[in-house]
ZANU-162748 format. One record per atom (N, C-alpha, C, CB): residue in one letter; x, y, z. Coordinates in steps of 0.02 Angstrom, whole numbers, padded with zeros to 5 digits, always signed. Atoms other than C-alpha are relative to their C-alpha. Glycine has a CB too. Layout:
REM residues N
aXYZ ...
END
This chain:
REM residues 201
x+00013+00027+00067 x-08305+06414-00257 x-00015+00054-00052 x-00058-00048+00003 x-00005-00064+00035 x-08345+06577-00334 x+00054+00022-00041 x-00005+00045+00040 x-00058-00020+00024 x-08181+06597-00387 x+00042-00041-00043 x+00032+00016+00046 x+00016+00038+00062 x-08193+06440-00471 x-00021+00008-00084 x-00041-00027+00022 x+00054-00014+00085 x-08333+06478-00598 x+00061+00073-00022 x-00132+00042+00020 x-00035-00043+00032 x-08240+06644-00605 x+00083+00003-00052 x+00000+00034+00051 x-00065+00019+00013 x-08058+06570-00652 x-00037-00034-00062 x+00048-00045+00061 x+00036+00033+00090 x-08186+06464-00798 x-00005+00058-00031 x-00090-00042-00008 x+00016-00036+00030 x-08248+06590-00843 x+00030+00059-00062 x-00021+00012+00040 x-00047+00000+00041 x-08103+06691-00898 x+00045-00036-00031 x+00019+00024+00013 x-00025+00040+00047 x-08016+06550-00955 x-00018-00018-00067 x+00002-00042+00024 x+00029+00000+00063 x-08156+06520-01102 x-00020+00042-00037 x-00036-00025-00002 x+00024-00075+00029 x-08154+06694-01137 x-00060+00015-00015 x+00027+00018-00057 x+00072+00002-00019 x-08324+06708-01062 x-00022+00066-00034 x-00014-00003+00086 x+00024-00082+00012 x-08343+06920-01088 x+00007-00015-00085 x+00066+00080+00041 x-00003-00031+00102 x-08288+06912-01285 x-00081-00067-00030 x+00135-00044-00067 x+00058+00026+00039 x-08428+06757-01316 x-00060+00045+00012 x-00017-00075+00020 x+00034-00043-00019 x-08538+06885-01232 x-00021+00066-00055 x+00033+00014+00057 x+00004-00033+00070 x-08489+07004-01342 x-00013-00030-00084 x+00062+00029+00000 x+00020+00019+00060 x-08510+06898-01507 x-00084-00016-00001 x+00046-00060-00018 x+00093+00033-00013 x-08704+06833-01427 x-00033+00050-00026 x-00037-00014+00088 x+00028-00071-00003 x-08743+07008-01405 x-00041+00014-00063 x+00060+00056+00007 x+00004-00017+00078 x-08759+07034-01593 x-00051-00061-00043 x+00090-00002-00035 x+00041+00060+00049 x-08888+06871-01630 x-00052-00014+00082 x+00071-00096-00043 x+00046+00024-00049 x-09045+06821-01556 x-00045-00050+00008 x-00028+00035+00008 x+00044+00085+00015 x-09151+06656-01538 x-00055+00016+00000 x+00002-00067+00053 x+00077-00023+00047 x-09295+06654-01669 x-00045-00032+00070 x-00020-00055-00105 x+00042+00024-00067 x-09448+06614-01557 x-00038-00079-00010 x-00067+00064+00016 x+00008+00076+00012 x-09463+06454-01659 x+00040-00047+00039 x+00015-00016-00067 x-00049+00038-00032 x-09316+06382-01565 x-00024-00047+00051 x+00045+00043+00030 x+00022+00051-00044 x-09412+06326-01413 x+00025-00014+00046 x-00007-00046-00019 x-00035-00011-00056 x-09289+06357-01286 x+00054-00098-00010 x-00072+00019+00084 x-00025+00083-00008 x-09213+06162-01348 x+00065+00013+00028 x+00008-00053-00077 x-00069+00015-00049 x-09037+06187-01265 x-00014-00019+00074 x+00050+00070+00004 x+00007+00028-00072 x-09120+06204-01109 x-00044-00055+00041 x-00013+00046+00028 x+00020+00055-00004 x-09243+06054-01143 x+00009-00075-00008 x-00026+00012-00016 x-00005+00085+00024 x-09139+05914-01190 x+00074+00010+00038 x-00003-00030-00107 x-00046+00025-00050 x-08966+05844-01103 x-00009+00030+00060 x+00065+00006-00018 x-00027+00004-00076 x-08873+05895-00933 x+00010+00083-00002 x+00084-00056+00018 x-00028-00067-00023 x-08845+06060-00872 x+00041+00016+00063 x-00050+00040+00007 x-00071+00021-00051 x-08678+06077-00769 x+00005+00076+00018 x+00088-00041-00045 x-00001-00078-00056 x-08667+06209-00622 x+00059+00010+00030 x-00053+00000+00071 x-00043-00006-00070 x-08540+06280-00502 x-00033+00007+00059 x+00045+00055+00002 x+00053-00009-00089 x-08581+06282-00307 x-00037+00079+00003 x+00071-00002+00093 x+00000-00054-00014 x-08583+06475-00303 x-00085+00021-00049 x+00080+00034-00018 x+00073+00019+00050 x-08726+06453-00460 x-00063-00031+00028 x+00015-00053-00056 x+00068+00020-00063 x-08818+06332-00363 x-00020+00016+00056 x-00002-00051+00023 x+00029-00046-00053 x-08835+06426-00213 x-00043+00052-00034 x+00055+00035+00043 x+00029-00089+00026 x-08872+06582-00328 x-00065-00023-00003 x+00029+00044-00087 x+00063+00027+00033 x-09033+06477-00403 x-00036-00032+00065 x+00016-00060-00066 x+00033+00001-00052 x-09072+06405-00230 x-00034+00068+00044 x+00041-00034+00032 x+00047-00072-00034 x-09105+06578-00156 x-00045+00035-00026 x+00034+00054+00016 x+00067-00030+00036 x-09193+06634-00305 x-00058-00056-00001 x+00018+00025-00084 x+00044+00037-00002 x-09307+06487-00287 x-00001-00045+00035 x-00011-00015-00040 x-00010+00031-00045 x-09275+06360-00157 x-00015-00085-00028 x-00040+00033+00057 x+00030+00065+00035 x-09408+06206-00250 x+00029-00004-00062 x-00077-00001-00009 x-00041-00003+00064 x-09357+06243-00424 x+00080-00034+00004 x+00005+00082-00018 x-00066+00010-00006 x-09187+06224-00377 x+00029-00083+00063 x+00024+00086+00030 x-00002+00053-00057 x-09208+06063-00263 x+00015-00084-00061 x-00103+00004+00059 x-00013+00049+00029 x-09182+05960-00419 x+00069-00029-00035 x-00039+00006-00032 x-00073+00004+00003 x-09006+06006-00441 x+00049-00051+00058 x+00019+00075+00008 x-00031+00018-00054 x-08885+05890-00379 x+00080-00013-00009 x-00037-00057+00022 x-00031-00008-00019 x-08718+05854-00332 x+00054-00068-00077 x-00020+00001+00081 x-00043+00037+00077 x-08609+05787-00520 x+00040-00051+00010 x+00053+00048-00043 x-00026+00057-00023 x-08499+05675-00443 x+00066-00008-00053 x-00057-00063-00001 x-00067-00021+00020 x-08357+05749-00565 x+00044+00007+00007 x+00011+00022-00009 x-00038-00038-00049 x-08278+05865-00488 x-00026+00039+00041 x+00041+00034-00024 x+00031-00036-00081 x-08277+05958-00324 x-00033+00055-00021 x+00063+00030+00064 x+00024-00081+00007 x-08407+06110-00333 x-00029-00007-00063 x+00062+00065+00000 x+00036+00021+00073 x-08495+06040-00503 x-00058-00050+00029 x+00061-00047-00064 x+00091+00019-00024 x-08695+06014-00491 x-00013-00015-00049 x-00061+00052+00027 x+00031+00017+00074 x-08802+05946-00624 x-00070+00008+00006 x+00015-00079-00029 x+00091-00006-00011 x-08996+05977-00666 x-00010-00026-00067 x-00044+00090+00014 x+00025+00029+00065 x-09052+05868-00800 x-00064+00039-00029 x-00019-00077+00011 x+00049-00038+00062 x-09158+05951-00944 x-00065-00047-00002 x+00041+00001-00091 x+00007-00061+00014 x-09283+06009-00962 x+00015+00034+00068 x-00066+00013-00031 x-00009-00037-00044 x-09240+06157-00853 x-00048+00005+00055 x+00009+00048-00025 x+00079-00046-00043 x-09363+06208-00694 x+00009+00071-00002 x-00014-00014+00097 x+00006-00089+00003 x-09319+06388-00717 x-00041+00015-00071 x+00092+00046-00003 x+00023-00022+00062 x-09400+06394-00894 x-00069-00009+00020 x+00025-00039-00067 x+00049-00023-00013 x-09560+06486-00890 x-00051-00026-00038 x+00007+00055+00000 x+00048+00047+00041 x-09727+06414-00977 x+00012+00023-00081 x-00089+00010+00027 x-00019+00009+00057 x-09664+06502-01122 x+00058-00007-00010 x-00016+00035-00033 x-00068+00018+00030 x-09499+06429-01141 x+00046+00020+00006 x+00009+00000-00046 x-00052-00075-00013 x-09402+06592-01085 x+00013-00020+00077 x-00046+00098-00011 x-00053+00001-00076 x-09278+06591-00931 x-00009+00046+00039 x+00078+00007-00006 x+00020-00029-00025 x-09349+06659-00797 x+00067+00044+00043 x-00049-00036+00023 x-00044-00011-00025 x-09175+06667-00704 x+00065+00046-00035 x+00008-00055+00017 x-00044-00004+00069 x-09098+06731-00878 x+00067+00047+00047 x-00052+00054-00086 x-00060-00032-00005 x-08982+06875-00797 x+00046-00023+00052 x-00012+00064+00008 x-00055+00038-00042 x-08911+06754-00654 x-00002-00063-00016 x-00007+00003+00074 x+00013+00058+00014 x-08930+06595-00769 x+00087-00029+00005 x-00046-00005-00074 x-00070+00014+00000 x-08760+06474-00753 x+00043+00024-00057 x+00008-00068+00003 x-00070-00008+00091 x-08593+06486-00871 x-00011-00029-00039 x+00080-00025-00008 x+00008+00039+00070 x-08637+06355-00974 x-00072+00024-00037 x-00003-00090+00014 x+00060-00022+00030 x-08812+06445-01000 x+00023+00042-00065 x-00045+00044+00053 x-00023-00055+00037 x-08730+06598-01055 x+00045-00014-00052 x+00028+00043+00039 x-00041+00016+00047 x-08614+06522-01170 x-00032-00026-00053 x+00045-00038+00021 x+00042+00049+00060 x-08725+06415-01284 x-00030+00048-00039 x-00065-00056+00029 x-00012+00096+00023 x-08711+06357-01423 x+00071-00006+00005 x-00025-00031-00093 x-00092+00000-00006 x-08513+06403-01359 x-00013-00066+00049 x+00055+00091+00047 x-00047+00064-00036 x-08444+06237-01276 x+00041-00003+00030 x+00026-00036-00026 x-00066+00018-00018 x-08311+06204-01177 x+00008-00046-00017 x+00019+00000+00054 x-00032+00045-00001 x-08184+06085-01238 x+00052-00017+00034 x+00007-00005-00038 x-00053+00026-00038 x-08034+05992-01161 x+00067+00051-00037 x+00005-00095-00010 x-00093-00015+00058 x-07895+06077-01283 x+00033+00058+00043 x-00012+00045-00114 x-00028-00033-00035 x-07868+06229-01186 x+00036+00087-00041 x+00049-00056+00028 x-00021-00032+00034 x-07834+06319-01338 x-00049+00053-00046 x+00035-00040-00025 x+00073-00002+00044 x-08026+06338-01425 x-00047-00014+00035 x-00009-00043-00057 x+00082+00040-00005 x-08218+06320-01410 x-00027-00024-00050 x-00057+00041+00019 x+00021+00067+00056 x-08313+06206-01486 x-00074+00070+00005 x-00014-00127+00040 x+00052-00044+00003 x-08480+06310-01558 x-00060-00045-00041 x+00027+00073-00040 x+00068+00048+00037 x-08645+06200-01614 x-00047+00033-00034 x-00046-00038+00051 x+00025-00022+00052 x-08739+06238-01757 x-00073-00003+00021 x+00022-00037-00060 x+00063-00003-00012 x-08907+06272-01680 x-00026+00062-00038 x-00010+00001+00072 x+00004-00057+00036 x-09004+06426-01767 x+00044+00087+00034 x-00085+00003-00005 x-00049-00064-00040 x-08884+06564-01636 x+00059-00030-00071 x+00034-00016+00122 x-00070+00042-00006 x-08736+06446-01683 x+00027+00006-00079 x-00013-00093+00029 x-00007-00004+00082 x-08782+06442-01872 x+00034+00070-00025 x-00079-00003-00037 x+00014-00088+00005 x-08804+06627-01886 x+00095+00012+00011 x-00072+00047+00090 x-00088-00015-00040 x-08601+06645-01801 x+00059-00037-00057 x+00012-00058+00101 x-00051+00034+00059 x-08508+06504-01918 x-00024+00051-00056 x-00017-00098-00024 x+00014-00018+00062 x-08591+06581-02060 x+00034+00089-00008 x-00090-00013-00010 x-00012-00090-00007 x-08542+06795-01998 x+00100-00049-00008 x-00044+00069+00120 x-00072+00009+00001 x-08376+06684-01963 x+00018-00026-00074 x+00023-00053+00059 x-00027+00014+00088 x-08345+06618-02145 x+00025+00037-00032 x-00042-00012-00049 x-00031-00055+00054 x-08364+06780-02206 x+00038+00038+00026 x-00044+00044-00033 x-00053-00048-00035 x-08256+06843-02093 x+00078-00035-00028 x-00010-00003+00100 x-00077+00022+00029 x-08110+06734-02148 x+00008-00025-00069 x+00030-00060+00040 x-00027-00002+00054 x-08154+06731-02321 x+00019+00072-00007 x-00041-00029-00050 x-00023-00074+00015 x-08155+06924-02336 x+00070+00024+00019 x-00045+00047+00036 x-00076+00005-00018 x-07996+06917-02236 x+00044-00022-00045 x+00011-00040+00052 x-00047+00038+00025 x-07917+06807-02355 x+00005+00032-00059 x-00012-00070-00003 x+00000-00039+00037 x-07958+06931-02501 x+00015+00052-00003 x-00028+00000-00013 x-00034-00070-00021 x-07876+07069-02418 x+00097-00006+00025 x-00055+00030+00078 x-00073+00025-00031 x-07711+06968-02376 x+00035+00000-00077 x+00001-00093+00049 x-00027+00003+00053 x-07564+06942-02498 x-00009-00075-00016 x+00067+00029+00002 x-00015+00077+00013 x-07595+06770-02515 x-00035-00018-00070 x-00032-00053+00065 x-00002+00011+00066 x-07606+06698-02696 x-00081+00003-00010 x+00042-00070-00021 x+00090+00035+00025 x-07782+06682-02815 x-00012-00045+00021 x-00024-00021-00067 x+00046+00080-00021 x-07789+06516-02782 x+00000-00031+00052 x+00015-00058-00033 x-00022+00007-00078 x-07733+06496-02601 x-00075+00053+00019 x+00103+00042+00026 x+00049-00044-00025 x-07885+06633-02586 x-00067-00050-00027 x+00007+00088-00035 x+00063+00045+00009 x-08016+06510-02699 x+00007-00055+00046 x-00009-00029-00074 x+00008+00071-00035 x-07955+06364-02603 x-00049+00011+00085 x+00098-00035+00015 x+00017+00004-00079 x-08003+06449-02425 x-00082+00026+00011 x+00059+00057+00047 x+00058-00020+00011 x-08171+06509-02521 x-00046-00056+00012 x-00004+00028-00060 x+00008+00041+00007 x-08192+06352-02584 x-00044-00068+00062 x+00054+00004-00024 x+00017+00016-00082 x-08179+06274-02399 x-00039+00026+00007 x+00038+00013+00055 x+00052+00009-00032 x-08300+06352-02324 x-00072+00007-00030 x+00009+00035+00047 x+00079+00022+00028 x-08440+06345-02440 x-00013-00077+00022 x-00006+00006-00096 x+00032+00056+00017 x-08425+06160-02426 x-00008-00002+00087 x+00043-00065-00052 x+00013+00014-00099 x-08413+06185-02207 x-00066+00036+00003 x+00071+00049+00070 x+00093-00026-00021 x-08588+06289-02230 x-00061-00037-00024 x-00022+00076-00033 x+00049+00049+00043 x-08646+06142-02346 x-00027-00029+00066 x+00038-00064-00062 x-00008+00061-00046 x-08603+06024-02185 x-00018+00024+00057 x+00068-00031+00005 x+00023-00031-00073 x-08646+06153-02051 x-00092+00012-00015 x+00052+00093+00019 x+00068+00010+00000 x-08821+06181-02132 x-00037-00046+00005 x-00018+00014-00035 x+00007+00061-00007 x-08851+06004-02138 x-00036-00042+00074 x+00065-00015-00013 x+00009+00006-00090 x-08838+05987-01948 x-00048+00045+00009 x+00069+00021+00054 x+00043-00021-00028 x-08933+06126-01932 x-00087+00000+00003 x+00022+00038-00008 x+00063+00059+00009 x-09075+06029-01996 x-00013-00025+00022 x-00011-00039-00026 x+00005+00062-00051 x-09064+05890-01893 x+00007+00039+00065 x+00063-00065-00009 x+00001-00013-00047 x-09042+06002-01750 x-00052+00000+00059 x+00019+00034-00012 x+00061-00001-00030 x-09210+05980-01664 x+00002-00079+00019 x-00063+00030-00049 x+00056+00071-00020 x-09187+05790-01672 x+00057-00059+00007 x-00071-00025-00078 x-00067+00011-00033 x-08998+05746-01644 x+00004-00004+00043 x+00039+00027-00002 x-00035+00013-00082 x-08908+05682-01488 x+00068+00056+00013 x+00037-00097+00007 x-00070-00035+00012 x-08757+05734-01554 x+00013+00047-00071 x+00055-00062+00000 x-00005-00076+00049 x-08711+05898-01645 x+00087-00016-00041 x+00001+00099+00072 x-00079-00021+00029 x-08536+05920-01770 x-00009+00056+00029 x+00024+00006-00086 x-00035-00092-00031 x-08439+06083-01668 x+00037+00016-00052 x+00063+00009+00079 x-00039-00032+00009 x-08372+06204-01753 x+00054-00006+00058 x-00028+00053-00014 x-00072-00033-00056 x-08189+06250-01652 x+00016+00042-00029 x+00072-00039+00019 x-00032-00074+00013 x-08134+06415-01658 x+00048+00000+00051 x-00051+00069+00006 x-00052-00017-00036 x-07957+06443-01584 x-00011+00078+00038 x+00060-00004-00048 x-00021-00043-00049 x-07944+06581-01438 x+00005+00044-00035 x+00052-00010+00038 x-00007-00067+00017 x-07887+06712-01532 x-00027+00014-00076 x+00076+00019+00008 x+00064+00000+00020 x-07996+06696-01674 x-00069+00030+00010 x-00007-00040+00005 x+00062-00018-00022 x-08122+06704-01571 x+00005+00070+00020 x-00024-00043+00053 x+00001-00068-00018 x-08079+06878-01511 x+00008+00056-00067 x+00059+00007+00053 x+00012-00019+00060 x-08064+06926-01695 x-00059+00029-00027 x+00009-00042-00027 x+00077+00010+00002 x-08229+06858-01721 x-00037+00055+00026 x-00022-00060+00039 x+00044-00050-00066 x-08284+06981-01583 x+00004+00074-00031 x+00048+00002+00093 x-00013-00064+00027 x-08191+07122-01658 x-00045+00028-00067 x+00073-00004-00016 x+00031-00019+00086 x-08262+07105-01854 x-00087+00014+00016 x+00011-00089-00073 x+00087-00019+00010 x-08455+07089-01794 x-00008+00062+00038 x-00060-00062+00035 x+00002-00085-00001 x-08434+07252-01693 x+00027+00036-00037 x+00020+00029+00049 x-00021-00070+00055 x-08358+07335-01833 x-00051+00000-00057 x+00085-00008-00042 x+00032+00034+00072 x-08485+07249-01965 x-00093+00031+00038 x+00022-00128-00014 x+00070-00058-00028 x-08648+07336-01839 x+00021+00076+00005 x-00030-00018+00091 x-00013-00057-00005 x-08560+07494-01821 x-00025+00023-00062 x+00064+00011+00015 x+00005-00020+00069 x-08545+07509-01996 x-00070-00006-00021 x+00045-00041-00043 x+00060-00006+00026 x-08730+07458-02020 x-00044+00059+00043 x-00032-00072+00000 x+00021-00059-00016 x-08772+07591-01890 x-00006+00042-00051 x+00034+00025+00042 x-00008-00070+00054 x-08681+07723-01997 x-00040-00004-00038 x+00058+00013-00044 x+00024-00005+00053 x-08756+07676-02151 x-00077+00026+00015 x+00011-00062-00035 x+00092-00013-00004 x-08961+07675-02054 x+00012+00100+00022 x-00057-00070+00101 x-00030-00049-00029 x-08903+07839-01979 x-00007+00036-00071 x+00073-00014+00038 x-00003-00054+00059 x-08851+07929-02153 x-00045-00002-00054 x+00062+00001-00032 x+00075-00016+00053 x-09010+07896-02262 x-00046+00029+00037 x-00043-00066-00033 
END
């Protein structure tokens, strides 16, 4: 089953969300809520991993009834520590490590939820494809229209991120596949560059 999670894993272009996380961190207001409210969906190779690191903890995981080699541990977590932090954090599952990334069905994109990580990412992403769009040949107003857009998607993404503490259900962003490796590219070029700059004063 290992080779399972691993075949997910690169399929949702696990390493590049890694690389975009890298670059944002969850305020300590957050409260750990991803890992206190719905389902949390495992592979076998995961749930063994979390059974050996804890044996009881991990006795509440059970068997999804999905698909073959898919576990579930309903929220709140037992690995989260009295303050809220993941005790298991550097062998926590795929879907740990991905959030507020999603898997969807399309095969093509992730879906990304506007939690305060999630916010922080649409919003580096906006300006990533408005600034893009001001560097392309594409007309003035083909450039206000795509400005235009996403002021009113950060109206509708801040919105949610309001209600995020008290929602069932979140609006996703989707970011297409190669996008997303875009994405990955501009925020390591957009810290480099703020290196340089702390660096030369």
């Amino acid at each position: 089953m290992t080779e399972i999670s691993a075949a997910v894993k690169k399929a949702i272009r696990y390493n590049i969300v890694q690389n975009i996380l890298k670059h944002y961190k969850c305020p300590d207001s957050c409260g750990a809520h991803c890992c206190s409210k719905g389902q949390i969906h495992l592979f076998e190779d995961e749930m063994k991993m979390l059974t050996i690191l804890d044996s009881v903890k991990a006795g509440v995981i059970v068997n999804a009834d999905i698909y073959p080699g898919l576990y579930l541990m309903s929220a709140p977590c037992s690995f989260l520590n009295r303050t809220g932090r993941c005790d298991v954090y550097d062998k926590r599952p795929t879907v740990c490590g991905l959030y507020p990334f999603k898997v969807n069905s399309s095969g093509n994109s992730i879906g990304l939820q506007p939690c305060p990580i999630g916010f922080s990412i649409i919003r580096d992403f906006a300006s990533w494809i408005v600034d893009s769009s001001t560097k392309s040949g594409i007309s003035e107003e083909e450039k206000l229209r795509i400005s235009e857009e996403w002021q009113k998607n950060m109206e509708l993404y801040a919105s949610e991120l309001e209600e995020f503490h008290f929602k069932t259900i979140l609006k996703e962003m989707q970011i297409p596949f190669d996008e997303l490796e875009m994405l990955s590219m501009f925020l390591t070029s957009k810290n480099a560059k703020k290196i340089r700059n702390a660096l030369s004063k």
